[in-house]
N, C-alpha and C positions, 0 to 999 in steps of 0.2 A: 407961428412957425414951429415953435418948440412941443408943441400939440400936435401936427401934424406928422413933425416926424418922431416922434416917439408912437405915431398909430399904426407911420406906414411898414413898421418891420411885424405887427402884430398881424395885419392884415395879410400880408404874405406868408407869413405863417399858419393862419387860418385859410387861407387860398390851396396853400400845398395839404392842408390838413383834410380839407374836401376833397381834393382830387384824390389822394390816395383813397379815403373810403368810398367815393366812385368809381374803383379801379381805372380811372383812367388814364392808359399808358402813353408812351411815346410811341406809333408805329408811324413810319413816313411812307409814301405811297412812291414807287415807280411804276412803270411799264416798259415792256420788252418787245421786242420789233416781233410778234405772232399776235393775229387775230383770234387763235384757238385758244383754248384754254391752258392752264397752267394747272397739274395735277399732281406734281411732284418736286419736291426738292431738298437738297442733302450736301451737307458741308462736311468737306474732309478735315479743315482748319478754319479759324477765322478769317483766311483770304480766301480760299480753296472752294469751290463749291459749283450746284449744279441743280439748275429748272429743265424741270419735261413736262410734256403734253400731247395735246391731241394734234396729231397728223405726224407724227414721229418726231415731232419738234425736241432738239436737246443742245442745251448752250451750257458753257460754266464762264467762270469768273475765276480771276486769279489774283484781282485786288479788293475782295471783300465785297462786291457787289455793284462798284463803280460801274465797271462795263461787263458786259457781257457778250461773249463770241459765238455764234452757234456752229451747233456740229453735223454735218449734213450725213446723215445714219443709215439712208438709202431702204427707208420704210415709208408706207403710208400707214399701217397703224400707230394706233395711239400708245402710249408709254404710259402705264399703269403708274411705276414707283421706281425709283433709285435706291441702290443699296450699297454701301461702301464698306466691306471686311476692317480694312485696312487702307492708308492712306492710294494703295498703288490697284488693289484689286476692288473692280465693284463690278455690279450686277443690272441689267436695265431687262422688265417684262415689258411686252410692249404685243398685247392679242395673245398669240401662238406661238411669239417667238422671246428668244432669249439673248441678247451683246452681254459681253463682257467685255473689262478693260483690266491688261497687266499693269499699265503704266501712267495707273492717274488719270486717266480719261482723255490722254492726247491721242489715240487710236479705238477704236469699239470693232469686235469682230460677232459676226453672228455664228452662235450654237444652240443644236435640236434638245431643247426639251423631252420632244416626245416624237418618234420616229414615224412614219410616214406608216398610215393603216394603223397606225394602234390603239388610238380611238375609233370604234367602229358605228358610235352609236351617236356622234355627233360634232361636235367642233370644240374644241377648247378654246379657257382664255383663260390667261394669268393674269390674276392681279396684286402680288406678295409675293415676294423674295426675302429668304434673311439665312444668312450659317450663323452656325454655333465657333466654328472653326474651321481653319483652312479648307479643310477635305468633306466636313456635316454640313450641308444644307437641305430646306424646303423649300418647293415653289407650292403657293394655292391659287387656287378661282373658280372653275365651271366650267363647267359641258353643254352648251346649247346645241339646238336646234330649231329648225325655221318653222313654224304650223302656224298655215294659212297667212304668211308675212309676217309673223311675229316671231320673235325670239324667245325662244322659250327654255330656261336652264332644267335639266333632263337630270343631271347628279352635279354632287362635287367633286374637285378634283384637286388630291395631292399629291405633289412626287417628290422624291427623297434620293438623296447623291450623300453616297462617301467618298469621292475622288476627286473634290473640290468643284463638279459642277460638269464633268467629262463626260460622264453617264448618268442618268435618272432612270428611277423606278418609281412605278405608279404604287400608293399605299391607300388601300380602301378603311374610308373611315365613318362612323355612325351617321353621318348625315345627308342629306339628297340636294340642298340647296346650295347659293352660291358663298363661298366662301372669300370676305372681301381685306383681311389682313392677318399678320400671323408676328409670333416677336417670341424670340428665343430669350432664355437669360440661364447662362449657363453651358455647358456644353451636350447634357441632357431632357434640361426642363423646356417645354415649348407649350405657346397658346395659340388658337384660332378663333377669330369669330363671321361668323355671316349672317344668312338670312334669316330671319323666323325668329331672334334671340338669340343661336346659335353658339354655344361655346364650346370648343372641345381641347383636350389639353393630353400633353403626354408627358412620360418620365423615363423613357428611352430612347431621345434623341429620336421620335417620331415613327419609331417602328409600331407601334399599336397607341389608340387614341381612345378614350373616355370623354363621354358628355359631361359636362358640368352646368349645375340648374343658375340660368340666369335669371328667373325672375322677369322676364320679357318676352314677348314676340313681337317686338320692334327689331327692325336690320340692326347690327351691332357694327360700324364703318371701321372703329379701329381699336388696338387695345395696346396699352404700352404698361410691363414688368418693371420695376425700380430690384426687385430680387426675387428670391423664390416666395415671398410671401405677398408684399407689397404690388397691388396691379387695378387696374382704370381699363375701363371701356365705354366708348360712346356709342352713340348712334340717332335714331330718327326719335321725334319728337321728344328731345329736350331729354334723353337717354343719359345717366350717367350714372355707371355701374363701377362700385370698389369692391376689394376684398382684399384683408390682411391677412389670410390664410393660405394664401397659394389658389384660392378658386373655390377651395369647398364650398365656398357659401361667399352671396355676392348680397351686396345692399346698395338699393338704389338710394342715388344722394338727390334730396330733394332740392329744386331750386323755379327761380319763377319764370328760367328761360324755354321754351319748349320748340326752339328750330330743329332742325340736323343739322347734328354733331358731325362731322368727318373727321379732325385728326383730335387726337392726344396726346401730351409728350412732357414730358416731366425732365428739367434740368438740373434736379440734385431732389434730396428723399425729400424735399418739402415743395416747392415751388411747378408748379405745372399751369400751361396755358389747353384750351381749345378751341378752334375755330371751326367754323360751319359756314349755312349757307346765311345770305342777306349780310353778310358783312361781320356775324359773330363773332367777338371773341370772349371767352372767358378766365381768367386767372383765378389760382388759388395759391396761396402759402401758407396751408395747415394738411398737407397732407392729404388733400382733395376732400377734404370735410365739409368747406364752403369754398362757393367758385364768387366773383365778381365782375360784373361785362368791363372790358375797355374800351375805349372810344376809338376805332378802328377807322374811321372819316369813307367810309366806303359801305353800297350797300350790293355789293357785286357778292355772288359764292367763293369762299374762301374755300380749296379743296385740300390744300399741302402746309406740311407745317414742321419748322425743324428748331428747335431749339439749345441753347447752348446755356452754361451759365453768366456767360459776357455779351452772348447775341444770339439773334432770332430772326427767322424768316417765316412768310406766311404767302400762300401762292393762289391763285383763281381764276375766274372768270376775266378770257380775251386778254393776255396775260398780262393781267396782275400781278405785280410785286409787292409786300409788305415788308420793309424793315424795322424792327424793336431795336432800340436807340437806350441804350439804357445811362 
């Protein structure tokens, strides 16, 4: 007896000592009353929060996740992203169109983008929202068009508001393809990335943009700034791009995973997760120098991902829920 337990506190300690270098995390699984997918999600606090998707679907939560209400938006497009300035003001792209909420997301009203006729050469769609502040914001995404039933993205497309989102202007930028996330840091410095490798960055709050060489012509899905120097980007096959310089120069971080990457998101200057499709996820806590998969108990597309440093959400496929339980 006295053998036994003196092994069994060794044992447990060699059991936690595995999992951690497995990365394997706590995430517990829900689902939310939509068959469509789940492509977005954004906490205003640790009770406060909010899932969108495909068919205009948008619900929040106001006890950390327990229950969820949904909010009938009066769209059939899909809802690209959430974006919350501030606890009261946020932002929802959803195709063509644009809601906003003053008040915490108990009312959503819809505003134009982009005025009727002013794309003349094909259809927009947003898929990125973010301000810098109150009044600086970007929307991005693409321009399609239909040839021979297909969809076919024609240029990119950005627009820029100083008036907190009242009026936009379109801002022509070096690239032709779709551009699929964007993340300020600062109230001047901005990045974009999209198709083809795609990076482009500004330093005047988005009025003129520069390429930056990424090193890729893989889609880039998303890119998340810790400051002006510190920045991550993902994308398709097993894509993950750093740089500690602001962008000048990007270095792919080698690893043995090679799905699509769709989000990135770092909750303090060390610790960062990402998730993809087939149930992905990956952690790092050196600074995104090395990642390690966690066991995610799901083999569905992970498409959204919001991270805190006391919690975490991960969203997908027929809506999926993932909670980090830490």
């Amino acid at each position: 007896m006295v053998s036994s337990v003196r092994f069994y506190p060794f044992l447990l300690i060699l059991l936690i000592v595995v999992s951690s270098i497995n990365g394997q995390g706590p995430w517990r699984a829900s689902k939310c009353e939509t068959d469509g997918d789940l492509v977005a999600v954004y906490f205003t606090s640790a009770t406060k929060g909010f899932i969108a998707g495909d068919a205009g679907y948008l619900a929040s939560t106001s006890d950390g996740g327990k229950t969820w209400e949904k909010y009938e938006l009066n769209t059939t497009e899909d809802i690209n992203e959430i974006y919350f300035r501030n606890s009261d003001n946020g932002y929802l792209v959803a195709g063509r169109k644009m809601f906003i909420t003053s008040d915490g997301g108990r009312s959503w009203k819809e505003t134009q983008l982009i005025g009727p006729g002013e794309i003349k050469n094909g259809t927009p769609e947003f898929l990125s929202i973010r301000f810098s502040d109150r009044r600086r914001g970007l929307a991005v995404g693409s321009i399609w068009r239909k040839v021979r039933d297909r969809e076919v993205v024609v240029d990119s497309l950005v627009m820029r508001t100083e008036d907190g989102g009242e009026t936009w202007q379109r801002t022509i930028v070096p690239a032709k393809g779709e551009l699929y996330h964007l993340d300020f840091n600062g109230s001047s410095r901005a990045w974009i990335v999209g198709d083809g490798g795609v990076i482009l960055a500004t330093t005047d709050s988005g009025r003129t943009w520069q390429k930056q060489v990424s090193g890729t012509t893989e889609p880039l899905f998303n890119i998340d700034f810790r400051d002006d120097k510190e920045g991550y980007a993902v994308g398709k096959n097993g894509i993950i791009l750093r740089t500690e310089n602001g962008g000048n120069t990007w270095e792919k971080v080698p690893t043995p995973f090679k799905g699509t990457f769709m989000r990135v998101d770092f909750a303090d200057d060390k610790n960062g997760w990402i998730v993809g499709h087939k149930g992905i996820i990956l952690r790092s806590s050196d600074k995104g120098r090395t990642w390690v998969r966690q066991e995610s108990g799901t083999e569905s597309n992970l498409y959204g991902l919001f991270i805190m440093k006391r919690f975490g959400w991960a969203v997908g496929e027929s809506g999926l829920l993932l909670e980090y339980i830490r």
